[in-house]
SEGUGU-995196 format. One record per atom (N, C-alpha, C): x, y, z. Coordinates in steps of 0.02 Angstrom, whole numbers, plus 50000, padded with zeros to 5 digits. Layout:
XYZ/...
# end
This chain:
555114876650212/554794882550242/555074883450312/555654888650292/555724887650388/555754893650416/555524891850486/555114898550524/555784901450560/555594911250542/555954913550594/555484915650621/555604918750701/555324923550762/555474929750731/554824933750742/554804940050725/554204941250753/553994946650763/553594950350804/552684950350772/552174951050836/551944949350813/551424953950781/551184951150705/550914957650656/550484964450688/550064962150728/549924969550759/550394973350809/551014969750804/551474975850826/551634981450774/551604976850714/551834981150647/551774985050615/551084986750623/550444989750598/549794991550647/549894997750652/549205002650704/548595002850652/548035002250693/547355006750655/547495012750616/548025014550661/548075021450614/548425021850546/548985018050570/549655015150493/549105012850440/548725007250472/548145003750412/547915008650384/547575015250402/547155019650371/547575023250338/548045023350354/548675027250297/548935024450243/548925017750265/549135016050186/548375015550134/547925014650152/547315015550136/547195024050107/547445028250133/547395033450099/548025035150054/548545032250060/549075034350007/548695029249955/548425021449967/548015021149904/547565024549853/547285028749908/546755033349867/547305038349832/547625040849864/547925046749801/548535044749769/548645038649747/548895034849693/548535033749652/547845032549655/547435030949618/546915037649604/546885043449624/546775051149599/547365051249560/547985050449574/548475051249528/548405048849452/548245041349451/548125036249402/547695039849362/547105042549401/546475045249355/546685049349321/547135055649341/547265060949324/547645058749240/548185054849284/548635054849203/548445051949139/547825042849157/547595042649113/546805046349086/546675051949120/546175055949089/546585058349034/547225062749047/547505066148983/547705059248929/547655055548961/547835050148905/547295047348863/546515048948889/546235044248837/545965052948802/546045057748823/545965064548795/546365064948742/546785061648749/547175061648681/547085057448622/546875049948666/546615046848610/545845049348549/545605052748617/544705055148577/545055058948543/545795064848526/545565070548472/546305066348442/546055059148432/546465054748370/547045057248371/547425060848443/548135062248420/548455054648470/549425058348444/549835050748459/549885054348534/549825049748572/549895047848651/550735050448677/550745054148715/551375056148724/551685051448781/552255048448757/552405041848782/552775043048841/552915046548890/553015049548933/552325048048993/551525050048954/551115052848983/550855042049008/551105039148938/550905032948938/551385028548998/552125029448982/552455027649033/552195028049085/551755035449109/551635036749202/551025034049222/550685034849166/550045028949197/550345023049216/550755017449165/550845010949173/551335011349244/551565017649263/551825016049331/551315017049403/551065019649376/550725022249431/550105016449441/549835012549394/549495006849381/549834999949430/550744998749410/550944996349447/551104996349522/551215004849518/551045006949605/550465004649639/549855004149617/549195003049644/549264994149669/549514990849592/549574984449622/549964981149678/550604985449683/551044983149743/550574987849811/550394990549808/550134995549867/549344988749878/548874989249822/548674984249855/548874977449892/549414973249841/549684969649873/549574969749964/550044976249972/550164977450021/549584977150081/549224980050062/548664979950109/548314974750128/548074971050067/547974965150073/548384960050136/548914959650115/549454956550160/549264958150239/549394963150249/549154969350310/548524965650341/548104965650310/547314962950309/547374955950346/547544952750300/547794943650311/547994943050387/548814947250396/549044947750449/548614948750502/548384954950516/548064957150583/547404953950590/547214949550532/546604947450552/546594941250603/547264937450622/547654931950624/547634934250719/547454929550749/547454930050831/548234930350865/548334936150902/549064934650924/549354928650932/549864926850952/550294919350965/550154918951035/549824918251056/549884915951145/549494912351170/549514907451224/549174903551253/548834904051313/548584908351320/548614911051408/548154907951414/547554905051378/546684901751391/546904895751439/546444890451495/546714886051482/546654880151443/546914875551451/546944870251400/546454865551422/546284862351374/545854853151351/546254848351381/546084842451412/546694836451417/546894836151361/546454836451302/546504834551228/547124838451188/546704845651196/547354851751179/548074852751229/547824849151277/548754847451307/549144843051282/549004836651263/549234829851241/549364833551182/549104837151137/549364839151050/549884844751085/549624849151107/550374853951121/550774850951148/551084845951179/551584841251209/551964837051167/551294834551094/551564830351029/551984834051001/551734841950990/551994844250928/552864847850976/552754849151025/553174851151052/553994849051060/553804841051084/554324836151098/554104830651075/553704829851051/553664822051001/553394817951067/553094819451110/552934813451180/552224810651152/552204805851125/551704800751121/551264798451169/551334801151226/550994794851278/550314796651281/550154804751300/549494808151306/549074807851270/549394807451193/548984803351130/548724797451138/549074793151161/549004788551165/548334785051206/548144790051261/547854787351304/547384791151276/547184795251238/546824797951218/546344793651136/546934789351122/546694786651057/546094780451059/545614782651028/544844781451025/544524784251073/544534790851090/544344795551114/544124803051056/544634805851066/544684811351020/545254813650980/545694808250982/546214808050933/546264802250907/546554799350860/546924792250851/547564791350782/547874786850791/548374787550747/548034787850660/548274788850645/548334788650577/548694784450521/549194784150544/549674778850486/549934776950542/550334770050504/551054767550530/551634770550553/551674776650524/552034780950547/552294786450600/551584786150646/551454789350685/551114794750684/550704797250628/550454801550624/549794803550671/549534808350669/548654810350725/548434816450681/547804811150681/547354816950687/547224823850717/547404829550709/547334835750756/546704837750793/546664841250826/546224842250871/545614846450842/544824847350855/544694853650834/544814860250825/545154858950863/545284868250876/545984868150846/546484864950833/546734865050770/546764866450695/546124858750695/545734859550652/545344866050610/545064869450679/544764874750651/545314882150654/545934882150667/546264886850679/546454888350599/546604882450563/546944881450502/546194881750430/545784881150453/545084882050414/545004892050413/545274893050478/544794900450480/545454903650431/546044900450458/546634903650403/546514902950327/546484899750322/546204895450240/545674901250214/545314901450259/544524909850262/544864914450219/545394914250286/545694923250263/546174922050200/546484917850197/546924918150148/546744916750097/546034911950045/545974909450004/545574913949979/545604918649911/544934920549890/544374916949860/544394910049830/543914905449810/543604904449887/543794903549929/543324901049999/542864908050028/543274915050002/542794921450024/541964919849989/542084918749939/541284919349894/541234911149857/541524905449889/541114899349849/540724899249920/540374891449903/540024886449978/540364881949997/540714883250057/541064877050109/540764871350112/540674866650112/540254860050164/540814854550214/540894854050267/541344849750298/540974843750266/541174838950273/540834833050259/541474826150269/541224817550296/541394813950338/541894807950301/541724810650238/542124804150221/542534806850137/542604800050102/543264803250053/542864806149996/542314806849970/541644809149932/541204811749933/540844816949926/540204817949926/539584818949860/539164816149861/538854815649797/538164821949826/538114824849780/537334829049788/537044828249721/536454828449717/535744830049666/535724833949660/535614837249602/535444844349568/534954844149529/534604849349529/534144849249478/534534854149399/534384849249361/534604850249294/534034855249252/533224852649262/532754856549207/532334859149274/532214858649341/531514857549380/531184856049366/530624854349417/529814852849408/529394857949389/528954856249356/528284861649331/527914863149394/527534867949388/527324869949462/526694875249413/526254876949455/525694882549450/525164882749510/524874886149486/524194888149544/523664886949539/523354885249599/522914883749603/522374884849664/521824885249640/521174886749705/521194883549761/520764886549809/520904880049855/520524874549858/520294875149803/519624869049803/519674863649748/520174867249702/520464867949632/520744858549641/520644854349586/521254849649571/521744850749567/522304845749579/522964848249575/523344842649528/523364846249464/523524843249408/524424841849422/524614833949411/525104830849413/525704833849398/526304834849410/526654841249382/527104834149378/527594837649314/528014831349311/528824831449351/529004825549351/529664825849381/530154827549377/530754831749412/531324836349408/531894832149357/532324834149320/532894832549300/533294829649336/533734825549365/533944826649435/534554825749398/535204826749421/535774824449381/536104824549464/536704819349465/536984818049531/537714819349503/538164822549571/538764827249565/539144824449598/539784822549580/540074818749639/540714822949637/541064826649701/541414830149733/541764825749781/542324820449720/542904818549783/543404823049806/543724821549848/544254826149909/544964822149879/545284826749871/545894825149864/546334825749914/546844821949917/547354826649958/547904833249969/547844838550005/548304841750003/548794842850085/549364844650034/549874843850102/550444849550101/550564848750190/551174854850161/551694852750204/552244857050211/552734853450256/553244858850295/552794862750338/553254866950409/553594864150444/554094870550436/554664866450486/554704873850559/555114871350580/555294875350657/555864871050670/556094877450726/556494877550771/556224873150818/557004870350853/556604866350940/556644871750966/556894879350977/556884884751002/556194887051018/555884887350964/555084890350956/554644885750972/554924878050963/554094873651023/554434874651099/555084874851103/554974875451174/554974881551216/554704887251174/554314893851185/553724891851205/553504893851283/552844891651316/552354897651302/552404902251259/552034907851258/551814904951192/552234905051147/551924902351073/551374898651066/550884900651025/550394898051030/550574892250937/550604885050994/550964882350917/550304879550864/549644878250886/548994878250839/549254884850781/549134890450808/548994897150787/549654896850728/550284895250745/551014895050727/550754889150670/550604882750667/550504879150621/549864880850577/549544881550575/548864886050543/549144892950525/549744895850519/549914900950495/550364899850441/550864893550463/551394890450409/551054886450357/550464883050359/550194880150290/549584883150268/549414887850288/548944893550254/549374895150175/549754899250194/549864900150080/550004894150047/550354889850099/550454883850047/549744880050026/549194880550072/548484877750055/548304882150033/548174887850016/547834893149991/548064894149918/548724893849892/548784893249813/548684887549796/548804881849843/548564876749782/547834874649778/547514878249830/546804875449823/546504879049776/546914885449783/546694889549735/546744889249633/547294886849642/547594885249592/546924880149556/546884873849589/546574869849586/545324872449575/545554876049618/544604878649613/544584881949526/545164882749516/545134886949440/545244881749382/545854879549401/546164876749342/546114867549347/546004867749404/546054856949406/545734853049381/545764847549347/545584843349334/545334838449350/545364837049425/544584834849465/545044827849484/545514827749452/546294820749481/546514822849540/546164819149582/546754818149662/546554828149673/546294829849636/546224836549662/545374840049640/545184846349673/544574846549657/544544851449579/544054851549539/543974853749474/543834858949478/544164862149441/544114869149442/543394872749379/543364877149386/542544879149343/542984880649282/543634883749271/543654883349195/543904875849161/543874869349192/543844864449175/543274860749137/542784864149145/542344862149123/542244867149015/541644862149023/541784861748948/541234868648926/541394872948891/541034881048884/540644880548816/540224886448818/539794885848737/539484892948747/539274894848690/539204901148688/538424902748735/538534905248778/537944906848812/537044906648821/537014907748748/536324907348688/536264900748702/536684897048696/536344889048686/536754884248737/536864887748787/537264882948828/536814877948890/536934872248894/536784866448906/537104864948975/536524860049013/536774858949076/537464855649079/537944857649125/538494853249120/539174857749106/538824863649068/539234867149016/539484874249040/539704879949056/539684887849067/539604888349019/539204892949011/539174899248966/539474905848949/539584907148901/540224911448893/539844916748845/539914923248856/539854928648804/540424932348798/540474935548705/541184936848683/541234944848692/541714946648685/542204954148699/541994956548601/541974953248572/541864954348483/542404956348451/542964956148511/543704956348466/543964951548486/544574948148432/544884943448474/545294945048491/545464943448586/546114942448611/546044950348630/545634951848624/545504960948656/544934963148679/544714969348726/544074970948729/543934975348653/543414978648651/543184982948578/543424987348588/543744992648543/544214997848571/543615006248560/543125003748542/542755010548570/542315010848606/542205004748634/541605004748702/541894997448740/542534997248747/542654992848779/542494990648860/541744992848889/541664990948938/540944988548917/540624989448862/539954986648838/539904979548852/540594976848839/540684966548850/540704967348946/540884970048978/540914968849029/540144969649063/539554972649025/538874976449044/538564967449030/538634968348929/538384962448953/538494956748970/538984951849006/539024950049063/538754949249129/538644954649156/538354957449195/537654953749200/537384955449133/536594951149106/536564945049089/537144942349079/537184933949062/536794930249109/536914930649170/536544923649209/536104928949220/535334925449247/534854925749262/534844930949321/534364934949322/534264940849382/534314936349455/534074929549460/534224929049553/534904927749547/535314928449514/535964923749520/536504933749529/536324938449494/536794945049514/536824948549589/536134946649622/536344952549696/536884948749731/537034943849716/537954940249752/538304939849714/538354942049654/538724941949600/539504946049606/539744942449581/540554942349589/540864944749526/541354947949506/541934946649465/542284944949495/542824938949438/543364936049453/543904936149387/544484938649415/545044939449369/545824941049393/546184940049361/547034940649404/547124947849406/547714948849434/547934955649447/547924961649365/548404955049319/548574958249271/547794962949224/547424956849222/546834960849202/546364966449246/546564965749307/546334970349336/546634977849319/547264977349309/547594982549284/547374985749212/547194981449183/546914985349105/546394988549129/545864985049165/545134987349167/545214992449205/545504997149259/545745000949286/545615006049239/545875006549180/545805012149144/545075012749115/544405008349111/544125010849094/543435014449116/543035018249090/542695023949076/541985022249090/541455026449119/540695022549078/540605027449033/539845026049000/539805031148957/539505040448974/539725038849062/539775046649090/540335050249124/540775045449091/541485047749103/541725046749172/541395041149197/541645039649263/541945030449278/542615032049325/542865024749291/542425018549338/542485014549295/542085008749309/542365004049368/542995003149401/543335001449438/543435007549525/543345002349560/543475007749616/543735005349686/544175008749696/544595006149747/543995003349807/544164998749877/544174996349905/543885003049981/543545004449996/543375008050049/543845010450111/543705002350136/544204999950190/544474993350196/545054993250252/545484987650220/544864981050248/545124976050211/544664968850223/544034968450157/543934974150125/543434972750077/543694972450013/543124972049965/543544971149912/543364976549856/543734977749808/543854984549756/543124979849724/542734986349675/542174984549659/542364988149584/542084982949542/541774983149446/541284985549433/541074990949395/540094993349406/539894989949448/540184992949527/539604990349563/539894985849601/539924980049583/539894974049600/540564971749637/540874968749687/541514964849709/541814962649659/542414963249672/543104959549614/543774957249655/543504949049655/543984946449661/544514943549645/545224944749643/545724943149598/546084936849634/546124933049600/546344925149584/546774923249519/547484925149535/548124924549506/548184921149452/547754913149474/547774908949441/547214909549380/546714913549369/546584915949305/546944917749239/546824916149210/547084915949122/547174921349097/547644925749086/547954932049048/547454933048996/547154941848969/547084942648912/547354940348855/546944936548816/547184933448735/546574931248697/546934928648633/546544924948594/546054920148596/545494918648612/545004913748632/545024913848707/545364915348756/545434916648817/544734916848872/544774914648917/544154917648964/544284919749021/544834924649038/545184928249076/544644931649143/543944932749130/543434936149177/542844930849180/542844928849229/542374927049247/541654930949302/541174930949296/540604932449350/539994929749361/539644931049413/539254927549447/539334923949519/538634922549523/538494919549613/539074913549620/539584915949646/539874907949643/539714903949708/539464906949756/539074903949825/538744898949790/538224901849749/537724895749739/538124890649663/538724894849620/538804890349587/539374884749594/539874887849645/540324882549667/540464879649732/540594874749746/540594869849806/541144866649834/541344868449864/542024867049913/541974861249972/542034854949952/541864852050022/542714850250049/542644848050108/543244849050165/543084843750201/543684838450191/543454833150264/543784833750318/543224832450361/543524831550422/544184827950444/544564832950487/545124829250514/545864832250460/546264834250494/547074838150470/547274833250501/547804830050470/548264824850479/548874827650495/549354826450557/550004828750567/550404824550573/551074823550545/551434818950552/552144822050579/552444820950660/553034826150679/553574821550659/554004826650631/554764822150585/555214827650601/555714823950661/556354827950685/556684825850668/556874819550613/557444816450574/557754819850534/557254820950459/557334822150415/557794828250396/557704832450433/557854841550407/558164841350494/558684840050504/558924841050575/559554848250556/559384852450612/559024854350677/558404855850656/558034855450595/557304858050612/556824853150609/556404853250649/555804847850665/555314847950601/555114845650535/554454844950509/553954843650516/553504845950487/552634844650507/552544844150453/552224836050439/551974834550363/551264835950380/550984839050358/550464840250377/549894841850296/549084835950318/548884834550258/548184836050277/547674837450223/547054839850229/546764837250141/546064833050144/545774833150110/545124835750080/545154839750022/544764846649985/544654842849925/544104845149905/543734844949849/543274849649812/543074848149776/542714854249731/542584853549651/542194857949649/541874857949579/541184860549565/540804862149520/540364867749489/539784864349524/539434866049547/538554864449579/538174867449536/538064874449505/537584876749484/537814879149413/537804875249343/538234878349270/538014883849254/537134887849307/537124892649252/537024901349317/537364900549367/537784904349405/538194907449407/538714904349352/539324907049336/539054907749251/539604914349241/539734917049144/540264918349174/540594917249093/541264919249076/541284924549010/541864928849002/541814931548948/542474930248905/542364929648855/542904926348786/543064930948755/543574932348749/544084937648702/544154934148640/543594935648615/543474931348548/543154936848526/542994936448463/542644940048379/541874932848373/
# end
């Protein structure tokens, strides 16, 4: 990963540019409506689709996705604090800008069992808070699993929590009333180890020995995507090895009879497709799968590609169910509700569970330990300086009946 100098993102992009590409979104997507209105007009009077009319939707579908792209990106960027240092500094935050700068050990040093200390044999340190937290708030902006799960920092390589599996019985009573014994909660205990993740920025000696550069801000900008897909990757798809478990790791059952431990899943009634004459009925009920406290934070989650099918569809008052994004920083909404797209979701298919929804605040759990590990390596990659730089994350499902999924199944 190696860094060039280039300017910095709110040079790139005005309030005003932002609101423009924000409105060429909107009439790409009046466009979209337009062409596939004549297109499903054609399907209702059972004639063949004029493949021309089909071609311009699927482009104009793809226009929307690179244009969001775009904004998104835009978003990320300017949300990101200029590069400069003008504040002044910590003894603490001088000794790390001095490490990362020129490799000078000593300020660390005198600092170690204080508020830094080595780390390995190798020379590695612990980073500072405000490091620390420079590369967390990046992680914010860049990760969509961290927009809508629950963070917890926490101190060491594990964390175990209690859940309640069935609850306690409970009722009412007078105030004068006995208070008949209620029996004891389910408790089932969750254990959320931290794995490691790591990434490895490089630079110029040009750009640390730039006294304006703000090099926290500069390193918290270079392992943001690299922590952000794989954590992401991982909140979906992992296997809970050296990394945290992702919710479609877990083991699914059909909704009706699904069991603690388990998601619950309701089907599309075709396989490997939605129903092709009310194909937004599976997305409704969904909607109703988990329990009424679990929808006013309720989420969809799905990749780009399926976002693109559902785009085309309809309710049953002829109005589409998908809707662009207001303004930039929020997110496009499903009847209603936020839709967040996470790459690493599973393509439309056969037995598939490509959509997921629900509270994932209360159903998934992200813990984060304390302390980013930096290790400076001007050997390796000469002329450019590396930053091995490591952070341990974890994760996995807190609440099984928070989250539904829906199955492109019959």
């Amino acid at each position: 990963m190696k860094h060039t100098q280039s300017k910095s993102p709110r040079a790139l992009t005005s309030p005003v540019e932002h609101k423009q590409f924000l409105s060429d979104f909107s009439s790409t997507f009046e466009a979209f409506k337009t062409a596939n209105d004549e297109r499903l007009a054609a399907i209702e009077k059972k004639q063949s689709v004029d493949p021309l009319v089909d071609a311009k939707v699927e482009r104009l579908n793809a226009a929307l996705d690179q244009q969001q792209k775009h904004i998104d990106r835009l978003s990320l960027m300017t949300s990101q604090p200029v590069l400069r240092s003008d504040a002044p500094r910590s003894e603490t935050k001088s000794a790390w800008s001095n490490y990362i700068r020129t490799g000078e050990l000593s300020g660390l040093k005198a600092l170690d069992g204080k508020s830094l200390s080595a780390t390995d044999s190798e020379g590695g340190y612990i980073a500072p808070i405000e490091t620390e937290n420079s590369i967390d708030m990046s992680l914010k902006d860049a990760s969509p699993f961290r927009s809508i799960a629950t963070v917890r920092q926490i101190g060491s390589g594990q964390f175990k929590k209690p859940v309640s599996a069935g609850g306690a019985a409970s009722g009412w009573a007078g105030e004068s009333d006995a208070r008949p014994e209620t029996t004891a909660p389910i408790l089932d205990l969750i254990d959320f180890p931290a794995g490691e993740l790591y990434a490895m920025p490089a630079a110029t000696q040009t750009l640390l020995d730039d006294s304006v550069a703000d090099v926290d801000q500069w390193l918290a900008d270079e392992v943001r995507d690299v922590f952000a897909a794989q954590e992401t990757a991982a909140f979906t798809l992992g296997n809970g090895l050296n990394k945290p478990r992702g919710f479609l790791d877990y083991a699914q059952e059909d909704d009706s009879v699904q069991a603690w431990g388990h998601l619950g899943y309701v089907t599309t009634g075709t396989d490997g497709d939605f129903d092709a004459s009310a194909p937004s009925d599976a997305l409704l009920d969904l909607i109703y799968a988990p329990k009424p406290r679990y929808r006013p934070n309720a989420s969809f989650v799905m990749n780009r590609r399926t976002v693109g099918m559902i785009r085309k569809f309809k309710d049953a008052d002829g109005n589409y169910i998908w809707q662009a994004a207001k303004e930039a920083g929020t997110a496009s909404s499903l009847l209603g509700y936020p839709l967040v797209e996470v790459e690493d979701m599973p393509d439309i298919g056969s037995d598939t569970t490509p959509i997921a929804f629900g509270d994932f605040r209360r159903g998934y759990l992200i813990v984060d330990r304390q302390g980013v590990r930096v290790l400076r390596d001007p050997y390796s990659a000469k002329p450019y300086v590396l930053f091995y730089t490591t952070k341990r994350v974890g994760g996995g499902v807190q609440d099984f009946n928070a989250i539904k999924l829906l199955k492109f199944s019959a």
